[in-house]
MARZAVEX-981305 format. One record per residue: residue number from 1; x, y, z of N, C-alpha, C in turn. Coordinates in Angstrom, 2 decimals. Atoms other than C-alpha are relative to their C-alpha. Layout:
REM MARZAVEX-981305
{pt NUM; {X; Y; Z}; {X; Y; Z}; {X; Y; Z}};
...
***
This chain:
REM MARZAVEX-981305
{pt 1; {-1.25; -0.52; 0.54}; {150.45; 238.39; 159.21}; {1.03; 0.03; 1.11}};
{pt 2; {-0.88; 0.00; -1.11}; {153.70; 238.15; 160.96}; {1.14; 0.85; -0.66}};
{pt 3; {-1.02; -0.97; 0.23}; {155.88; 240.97; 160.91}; {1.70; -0.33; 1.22}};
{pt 4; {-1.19; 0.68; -1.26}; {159.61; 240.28; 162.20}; {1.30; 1.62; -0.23}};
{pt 5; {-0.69; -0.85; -0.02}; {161.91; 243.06; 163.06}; {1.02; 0.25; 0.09}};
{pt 6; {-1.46; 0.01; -0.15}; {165.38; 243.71; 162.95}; {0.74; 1.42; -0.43}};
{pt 7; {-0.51; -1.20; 0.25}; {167.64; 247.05; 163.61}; {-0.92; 0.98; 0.38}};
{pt 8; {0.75; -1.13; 0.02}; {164.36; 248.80; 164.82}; {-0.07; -0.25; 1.23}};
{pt 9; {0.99; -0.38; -1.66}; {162.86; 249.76; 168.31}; {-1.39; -1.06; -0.02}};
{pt 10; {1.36; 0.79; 0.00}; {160.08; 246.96; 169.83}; {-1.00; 1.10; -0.34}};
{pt 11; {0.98; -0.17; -0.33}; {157.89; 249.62; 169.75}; {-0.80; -0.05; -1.83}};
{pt 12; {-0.30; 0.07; 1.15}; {157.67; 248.95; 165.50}; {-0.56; -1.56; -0.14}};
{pt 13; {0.22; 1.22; 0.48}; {157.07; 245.41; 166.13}; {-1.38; -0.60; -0.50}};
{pt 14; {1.60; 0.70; 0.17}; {153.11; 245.11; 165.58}; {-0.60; 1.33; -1.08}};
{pt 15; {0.83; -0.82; 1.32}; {152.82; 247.55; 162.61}; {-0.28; -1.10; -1.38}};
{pt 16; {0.27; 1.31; 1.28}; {151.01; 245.47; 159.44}; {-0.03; 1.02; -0.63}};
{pt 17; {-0.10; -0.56; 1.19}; {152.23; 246.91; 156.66}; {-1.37; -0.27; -1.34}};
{pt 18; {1.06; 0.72; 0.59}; {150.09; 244.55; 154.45}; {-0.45; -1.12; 0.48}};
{pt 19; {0.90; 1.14; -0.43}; {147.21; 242.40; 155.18}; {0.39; -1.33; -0.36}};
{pt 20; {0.09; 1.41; -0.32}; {147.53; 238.98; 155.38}; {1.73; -0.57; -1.02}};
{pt 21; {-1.19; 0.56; 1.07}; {151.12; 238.59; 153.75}; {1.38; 0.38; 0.96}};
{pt 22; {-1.51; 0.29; -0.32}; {154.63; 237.70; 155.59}; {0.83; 1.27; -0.15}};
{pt 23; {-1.42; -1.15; 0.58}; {156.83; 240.88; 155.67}; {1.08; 0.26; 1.39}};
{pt 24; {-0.77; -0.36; -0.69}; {159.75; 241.31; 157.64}; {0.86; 1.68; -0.26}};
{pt 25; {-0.46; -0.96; 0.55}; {160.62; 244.93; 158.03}; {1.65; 0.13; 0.77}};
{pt 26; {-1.87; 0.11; 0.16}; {164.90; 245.41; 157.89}; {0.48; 1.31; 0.42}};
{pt 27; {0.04; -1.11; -0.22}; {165.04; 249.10; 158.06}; {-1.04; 1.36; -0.25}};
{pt 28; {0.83; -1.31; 0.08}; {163.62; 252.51; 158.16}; {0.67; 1.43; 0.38}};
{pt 29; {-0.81; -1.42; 0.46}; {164.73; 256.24; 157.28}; {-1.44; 0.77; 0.63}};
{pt 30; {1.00; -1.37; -0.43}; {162.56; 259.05; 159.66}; {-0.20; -0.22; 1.25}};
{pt 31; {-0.27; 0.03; -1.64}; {161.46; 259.60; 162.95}; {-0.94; -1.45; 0.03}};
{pt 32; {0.62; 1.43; -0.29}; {158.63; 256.49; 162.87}; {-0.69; -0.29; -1.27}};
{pt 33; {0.88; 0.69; 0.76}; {155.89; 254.86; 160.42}; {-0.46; 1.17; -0.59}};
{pt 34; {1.05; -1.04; 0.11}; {153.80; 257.74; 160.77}; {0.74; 0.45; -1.11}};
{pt 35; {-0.52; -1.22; 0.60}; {156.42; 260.23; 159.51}; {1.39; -0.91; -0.25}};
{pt 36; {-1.40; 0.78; 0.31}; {159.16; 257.89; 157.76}; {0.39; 0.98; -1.44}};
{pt 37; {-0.34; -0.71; 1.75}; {161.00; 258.87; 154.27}; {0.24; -1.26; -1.27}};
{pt 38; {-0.03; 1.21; 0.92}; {162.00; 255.22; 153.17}; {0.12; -1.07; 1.19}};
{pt 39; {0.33; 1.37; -0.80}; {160.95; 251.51; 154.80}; {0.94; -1.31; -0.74}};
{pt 40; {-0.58; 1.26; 0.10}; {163.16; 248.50; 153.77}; {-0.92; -1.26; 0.32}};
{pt 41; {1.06; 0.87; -0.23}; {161.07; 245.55; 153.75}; {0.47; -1.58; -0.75}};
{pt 42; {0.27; 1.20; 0.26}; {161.08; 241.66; 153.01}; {-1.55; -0.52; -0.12}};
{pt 43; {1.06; 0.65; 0.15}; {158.25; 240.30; 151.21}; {-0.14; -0.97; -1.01}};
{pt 44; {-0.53; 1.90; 0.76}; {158.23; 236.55; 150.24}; {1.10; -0.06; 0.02}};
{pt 45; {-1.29; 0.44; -0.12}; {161.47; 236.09; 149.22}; {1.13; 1.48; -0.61}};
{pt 46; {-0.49; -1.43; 0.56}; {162.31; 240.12; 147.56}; {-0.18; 0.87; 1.06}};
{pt 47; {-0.03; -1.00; -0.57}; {163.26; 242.76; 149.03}; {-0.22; 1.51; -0.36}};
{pt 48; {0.26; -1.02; 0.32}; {162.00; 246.29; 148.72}; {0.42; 1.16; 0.70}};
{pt 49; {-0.31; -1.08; -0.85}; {162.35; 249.87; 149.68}; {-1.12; 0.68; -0.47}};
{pt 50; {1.28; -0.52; 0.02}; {158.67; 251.29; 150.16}; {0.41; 1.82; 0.46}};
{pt 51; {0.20; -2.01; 0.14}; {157.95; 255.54; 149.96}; {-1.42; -0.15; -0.33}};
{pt 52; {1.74; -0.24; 0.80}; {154.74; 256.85; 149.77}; {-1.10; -0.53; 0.00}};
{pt 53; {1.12; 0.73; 0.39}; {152.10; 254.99; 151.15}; {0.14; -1.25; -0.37}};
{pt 54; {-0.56; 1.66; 0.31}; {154.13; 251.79; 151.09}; {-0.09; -0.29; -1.22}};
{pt 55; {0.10; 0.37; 1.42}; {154.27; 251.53; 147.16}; {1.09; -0.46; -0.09}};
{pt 56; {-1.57; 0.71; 0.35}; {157.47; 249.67; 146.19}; {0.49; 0.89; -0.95}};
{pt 57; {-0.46; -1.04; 1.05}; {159.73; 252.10; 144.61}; {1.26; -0.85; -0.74}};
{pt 58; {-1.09; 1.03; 0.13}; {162.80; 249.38; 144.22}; {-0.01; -0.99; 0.51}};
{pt 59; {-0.41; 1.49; -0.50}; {163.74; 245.88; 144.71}; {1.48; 0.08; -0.13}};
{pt 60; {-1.50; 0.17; -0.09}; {166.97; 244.80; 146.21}; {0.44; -1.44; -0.26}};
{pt 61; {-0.41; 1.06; 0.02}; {168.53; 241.79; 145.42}; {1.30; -0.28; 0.82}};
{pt 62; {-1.14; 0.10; -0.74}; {171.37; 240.69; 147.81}; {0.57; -1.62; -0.37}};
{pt 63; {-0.86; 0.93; 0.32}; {173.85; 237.81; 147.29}; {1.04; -0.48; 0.68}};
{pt 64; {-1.36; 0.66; -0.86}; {176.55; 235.82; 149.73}; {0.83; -0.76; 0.02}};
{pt 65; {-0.97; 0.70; 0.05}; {179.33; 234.73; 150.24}; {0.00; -0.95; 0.85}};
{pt 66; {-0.04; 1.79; -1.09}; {179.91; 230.86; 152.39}; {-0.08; 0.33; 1.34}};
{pt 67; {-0.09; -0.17; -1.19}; {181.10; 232.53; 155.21}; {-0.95; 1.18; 0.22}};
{pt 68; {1.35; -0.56; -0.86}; {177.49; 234.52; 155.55}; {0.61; 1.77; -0.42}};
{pt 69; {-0.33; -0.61; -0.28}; {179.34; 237.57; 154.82}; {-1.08; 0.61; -1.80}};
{pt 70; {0.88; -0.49; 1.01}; {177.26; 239.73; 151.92}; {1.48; 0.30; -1.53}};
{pt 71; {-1.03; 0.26; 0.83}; {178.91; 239.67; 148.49}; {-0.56; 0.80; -1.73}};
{pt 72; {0.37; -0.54; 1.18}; {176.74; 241.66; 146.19}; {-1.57; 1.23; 0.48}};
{pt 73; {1.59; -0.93; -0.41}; {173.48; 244.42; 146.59}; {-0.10; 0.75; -0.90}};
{pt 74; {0.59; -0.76; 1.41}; {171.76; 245.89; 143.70}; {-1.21; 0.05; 0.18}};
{pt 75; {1.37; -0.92; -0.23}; {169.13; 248.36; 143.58}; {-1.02; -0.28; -1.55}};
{pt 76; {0.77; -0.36; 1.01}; {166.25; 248.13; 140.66}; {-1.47; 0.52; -0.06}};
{pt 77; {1.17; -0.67; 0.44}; {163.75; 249.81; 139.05}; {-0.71; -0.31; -0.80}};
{pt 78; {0.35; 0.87; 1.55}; {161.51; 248.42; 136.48}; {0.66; -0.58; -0.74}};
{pt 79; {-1.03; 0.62; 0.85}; {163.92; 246.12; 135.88}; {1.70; 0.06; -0.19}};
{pt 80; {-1.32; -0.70; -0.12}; {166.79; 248.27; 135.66}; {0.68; 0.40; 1.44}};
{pt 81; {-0.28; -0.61; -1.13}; {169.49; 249.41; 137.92}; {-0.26; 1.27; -0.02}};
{pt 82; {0.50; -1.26; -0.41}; {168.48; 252.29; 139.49}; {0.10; 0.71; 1.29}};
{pt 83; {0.60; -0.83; -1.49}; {168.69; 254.72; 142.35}; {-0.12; 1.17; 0.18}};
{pt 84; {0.43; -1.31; 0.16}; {167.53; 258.17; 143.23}; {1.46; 0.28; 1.57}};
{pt 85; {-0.43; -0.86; -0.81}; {169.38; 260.82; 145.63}; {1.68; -0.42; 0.17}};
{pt 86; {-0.97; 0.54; 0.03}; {172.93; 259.89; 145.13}; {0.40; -0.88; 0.70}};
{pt 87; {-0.67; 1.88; -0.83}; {173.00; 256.34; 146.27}; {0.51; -0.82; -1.07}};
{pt 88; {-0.70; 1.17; 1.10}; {175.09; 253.76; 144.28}; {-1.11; -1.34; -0.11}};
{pt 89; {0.89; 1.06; 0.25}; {172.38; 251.09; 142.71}; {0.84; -1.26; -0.17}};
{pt 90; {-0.66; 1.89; 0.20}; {175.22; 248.14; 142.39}; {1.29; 0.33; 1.13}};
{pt 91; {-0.81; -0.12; -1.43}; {177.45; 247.50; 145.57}; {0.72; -1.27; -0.49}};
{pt 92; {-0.68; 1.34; -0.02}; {180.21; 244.57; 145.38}; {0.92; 0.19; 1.14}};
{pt 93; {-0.95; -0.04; -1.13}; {182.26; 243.44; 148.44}; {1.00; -1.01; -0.38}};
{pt 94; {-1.05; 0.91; -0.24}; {185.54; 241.85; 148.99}; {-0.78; -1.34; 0.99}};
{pt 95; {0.20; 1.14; -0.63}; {185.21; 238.23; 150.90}; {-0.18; 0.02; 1.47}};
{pt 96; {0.45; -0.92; -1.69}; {185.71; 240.42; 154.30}; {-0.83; 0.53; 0.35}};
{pt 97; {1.06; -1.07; -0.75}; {182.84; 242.46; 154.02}; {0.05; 1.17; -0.47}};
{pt 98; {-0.46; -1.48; 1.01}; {184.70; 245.31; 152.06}; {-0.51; 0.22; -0.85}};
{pt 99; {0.36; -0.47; 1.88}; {183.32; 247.42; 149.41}; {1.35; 0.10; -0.76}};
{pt 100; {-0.81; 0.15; 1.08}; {184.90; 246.23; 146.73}; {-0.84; 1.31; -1.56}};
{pt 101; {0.35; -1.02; 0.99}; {182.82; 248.60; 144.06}; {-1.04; 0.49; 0.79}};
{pt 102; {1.41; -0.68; -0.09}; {179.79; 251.18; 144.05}; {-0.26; 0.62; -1.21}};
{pt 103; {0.15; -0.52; 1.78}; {178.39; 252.09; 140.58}; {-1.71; 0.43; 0.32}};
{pt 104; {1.14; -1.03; 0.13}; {175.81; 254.82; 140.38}; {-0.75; -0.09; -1.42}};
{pt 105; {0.62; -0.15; 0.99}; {172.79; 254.29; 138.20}; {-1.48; 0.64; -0.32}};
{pt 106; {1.60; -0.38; 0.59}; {169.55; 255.86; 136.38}; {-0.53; -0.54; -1.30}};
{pt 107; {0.64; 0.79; 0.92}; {167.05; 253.84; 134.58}; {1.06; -0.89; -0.98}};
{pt 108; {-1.14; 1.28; 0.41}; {169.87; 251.08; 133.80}; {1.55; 0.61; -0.37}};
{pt 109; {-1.12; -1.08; 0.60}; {172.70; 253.93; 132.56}; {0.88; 0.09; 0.82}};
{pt 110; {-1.16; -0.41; -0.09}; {175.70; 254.46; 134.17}; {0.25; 1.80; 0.63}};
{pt 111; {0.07; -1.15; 0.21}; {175.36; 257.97; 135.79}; {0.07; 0.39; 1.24}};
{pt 112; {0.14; -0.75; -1.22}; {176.12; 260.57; 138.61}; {0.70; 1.10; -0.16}};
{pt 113; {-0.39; -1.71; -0.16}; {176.17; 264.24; 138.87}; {1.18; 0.30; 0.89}};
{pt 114; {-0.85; -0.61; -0.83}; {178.37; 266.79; 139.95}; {1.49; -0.18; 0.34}};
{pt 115; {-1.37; 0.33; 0.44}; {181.78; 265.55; 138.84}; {-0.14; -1.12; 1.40}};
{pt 116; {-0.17; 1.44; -0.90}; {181.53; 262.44; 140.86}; {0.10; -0.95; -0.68}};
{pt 117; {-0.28; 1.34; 0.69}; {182.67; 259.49; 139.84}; {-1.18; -0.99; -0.08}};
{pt 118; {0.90; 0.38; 0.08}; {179.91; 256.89; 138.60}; {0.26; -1.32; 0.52}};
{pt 119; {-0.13; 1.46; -0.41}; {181.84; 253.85; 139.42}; {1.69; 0.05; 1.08}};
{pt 120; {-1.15; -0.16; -0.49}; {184.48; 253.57; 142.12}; {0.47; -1.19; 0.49}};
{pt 121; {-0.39; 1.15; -0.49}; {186.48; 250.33; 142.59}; {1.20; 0.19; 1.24}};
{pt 122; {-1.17; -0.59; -0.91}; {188.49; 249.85; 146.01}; {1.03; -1.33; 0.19}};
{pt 123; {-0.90; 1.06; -0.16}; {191.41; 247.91; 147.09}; {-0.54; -0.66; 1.11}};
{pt 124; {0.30; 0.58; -1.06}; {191.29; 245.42; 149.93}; {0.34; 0.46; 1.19}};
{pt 125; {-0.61; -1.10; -0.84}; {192.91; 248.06; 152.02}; {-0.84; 1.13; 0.14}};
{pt 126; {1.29; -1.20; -0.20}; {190.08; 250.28; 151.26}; {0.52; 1.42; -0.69}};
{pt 127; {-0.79; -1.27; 0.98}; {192.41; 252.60; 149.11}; {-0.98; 0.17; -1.42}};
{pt 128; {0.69; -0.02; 1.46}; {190.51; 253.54; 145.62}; {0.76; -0.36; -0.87}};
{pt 129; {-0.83; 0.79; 1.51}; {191.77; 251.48; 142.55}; {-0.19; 0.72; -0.62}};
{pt 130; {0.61; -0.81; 1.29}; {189.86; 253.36; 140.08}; {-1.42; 0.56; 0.29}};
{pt 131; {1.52; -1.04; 0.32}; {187.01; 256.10; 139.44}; {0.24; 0.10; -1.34}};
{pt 132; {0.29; 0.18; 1.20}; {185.39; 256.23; 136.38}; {-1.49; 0.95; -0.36}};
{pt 133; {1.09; -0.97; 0.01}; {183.16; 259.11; 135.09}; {-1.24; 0.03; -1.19}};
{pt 134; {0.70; 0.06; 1.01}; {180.20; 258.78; 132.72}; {-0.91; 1.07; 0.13}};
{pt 135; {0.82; -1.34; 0.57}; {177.74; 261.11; 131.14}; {-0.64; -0.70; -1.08}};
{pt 136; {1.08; 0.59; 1.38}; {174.55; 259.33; 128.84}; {0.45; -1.35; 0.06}};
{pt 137; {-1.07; 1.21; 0.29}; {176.51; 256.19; 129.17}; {0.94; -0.70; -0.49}};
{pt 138; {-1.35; -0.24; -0.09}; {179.91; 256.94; 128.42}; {1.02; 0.64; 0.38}};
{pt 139; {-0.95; -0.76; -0.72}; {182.79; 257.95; 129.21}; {0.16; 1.12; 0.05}};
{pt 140; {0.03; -1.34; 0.23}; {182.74; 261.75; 130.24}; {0.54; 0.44; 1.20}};
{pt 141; {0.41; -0.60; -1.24}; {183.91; 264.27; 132.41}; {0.31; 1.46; -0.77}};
{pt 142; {-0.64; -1.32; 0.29}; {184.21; 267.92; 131.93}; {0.85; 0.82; 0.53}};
{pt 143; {-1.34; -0.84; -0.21}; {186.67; 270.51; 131.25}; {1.23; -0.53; 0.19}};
{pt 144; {-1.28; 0.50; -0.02}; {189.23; 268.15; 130.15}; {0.65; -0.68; 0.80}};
{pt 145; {-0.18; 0.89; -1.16}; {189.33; 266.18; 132.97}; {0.06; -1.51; 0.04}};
{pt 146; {0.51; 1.32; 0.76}; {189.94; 262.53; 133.06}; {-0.77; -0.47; 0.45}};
{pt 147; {1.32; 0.84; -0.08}; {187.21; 260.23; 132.82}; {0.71; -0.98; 0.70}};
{pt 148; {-0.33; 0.60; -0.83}; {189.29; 257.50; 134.40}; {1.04; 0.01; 0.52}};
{pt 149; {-1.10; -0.52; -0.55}; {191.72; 257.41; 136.62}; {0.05; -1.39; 1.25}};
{pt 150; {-0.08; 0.97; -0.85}; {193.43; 254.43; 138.03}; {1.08; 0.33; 1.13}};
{pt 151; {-1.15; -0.31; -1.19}; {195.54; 254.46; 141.53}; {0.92; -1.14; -0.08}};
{pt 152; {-0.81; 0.83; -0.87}; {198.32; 252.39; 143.15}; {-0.80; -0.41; 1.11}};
{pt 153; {0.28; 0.31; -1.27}; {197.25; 250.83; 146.39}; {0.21; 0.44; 1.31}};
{pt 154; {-0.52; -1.12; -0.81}; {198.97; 253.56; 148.14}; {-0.39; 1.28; 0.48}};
{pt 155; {0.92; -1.44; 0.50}; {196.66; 256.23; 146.82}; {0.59; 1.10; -0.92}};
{pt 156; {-0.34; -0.97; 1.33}; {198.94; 257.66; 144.04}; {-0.29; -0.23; -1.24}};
{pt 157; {0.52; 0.15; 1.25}; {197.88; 257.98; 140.83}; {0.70; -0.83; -0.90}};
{pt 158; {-0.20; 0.78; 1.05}; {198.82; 254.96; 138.28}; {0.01; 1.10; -1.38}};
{pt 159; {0.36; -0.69; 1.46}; {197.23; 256.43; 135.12}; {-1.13; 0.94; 0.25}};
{pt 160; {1.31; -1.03; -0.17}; {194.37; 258.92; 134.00}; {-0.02; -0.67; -1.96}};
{pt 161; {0.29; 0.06; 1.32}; {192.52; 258.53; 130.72}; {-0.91; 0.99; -0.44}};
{pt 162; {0.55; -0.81; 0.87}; {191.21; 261.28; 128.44}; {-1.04; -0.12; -0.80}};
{pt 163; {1.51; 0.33; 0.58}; {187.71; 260.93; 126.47}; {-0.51; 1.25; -0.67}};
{pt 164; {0.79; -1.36; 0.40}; {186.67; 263.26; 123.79}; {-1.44; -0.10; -0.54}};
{pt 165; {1.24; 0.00; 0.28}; {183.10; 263.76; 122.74}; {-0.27; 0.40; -1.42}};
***
């Protein structure tokens, strides 16, 4: 097995995740192996994010643009987009490298607590275009609040839109 490392400390470089199978590990969340919280991993040609005893909890799919620069990253779960602990499961960039969106999902839905926006598109300036709030997988926010709300490029508010239930 040949493990290839990147973003970590040599001392990382001769851990075998799994027996006899190609994995390049990409990142890692904790103090080491021993005592990690989440592993990033390449195996064959998918990418994962191992917890627990190295079980695959998600696959990432990534996507680029000509000039090498990344142009898409989406999180899934059985299929679906998905991510736990308020991370955005679908990422899109501008042609620079910019997040162009981040859209928060559970088990394929559309969703994120705590009056946070579920989907936030930005300008190429990095200003917010639009937030957009869902609840079950539509449009929601509470206490009369709008569900979307588009900007200027300036950061003043364009419009807002209203959503009753």
């Amino acid at each position: 097995m040949q493990v290839v490392i990147r973003n970590l400390s040599k001392a990382f470089a001769n851990i075998k995740l799994f027996p006899d199978v190609e994995v390049k590990l990409l990142a890692i969340q904790g103090k080491n192996l021993e005592n990690y919280e989440e592993v990033e991993c390449q195996i064959g040609e998918k990418i994962y994010i191992l917890r627990d005893g190295y079980y695959p909890i998600l696959e990432i799919r990534k996507s680029y643009y000509n000039n090498g620069k990344i142009k898409l990253e989406v999180y899934y779960k059985n299929g679906e987009y998905h991510r736990d602990g308020d991370k955005p499961a679908w990422y899109g960039y501008h042609i620079d490298g910019q997040v162009r969106c981040k859209s928060y999902y559970k088990s394929g839905d559309y969703c994120r607590n705590g009056d946070k926006p579920a989907k936030t598109i930005y300008y190429g300036n990095g200003q917010i275009e639009s937030e957009i709030y869902y609840e079950g997988g539509e449009y929601y926010r509470e206490n009369g609040k709008p569900a979307k709300i588009k900007y200027y490029d300036n950061g003043k508010i364009k419009y807002e839109t209203y959503y009753r239930q």
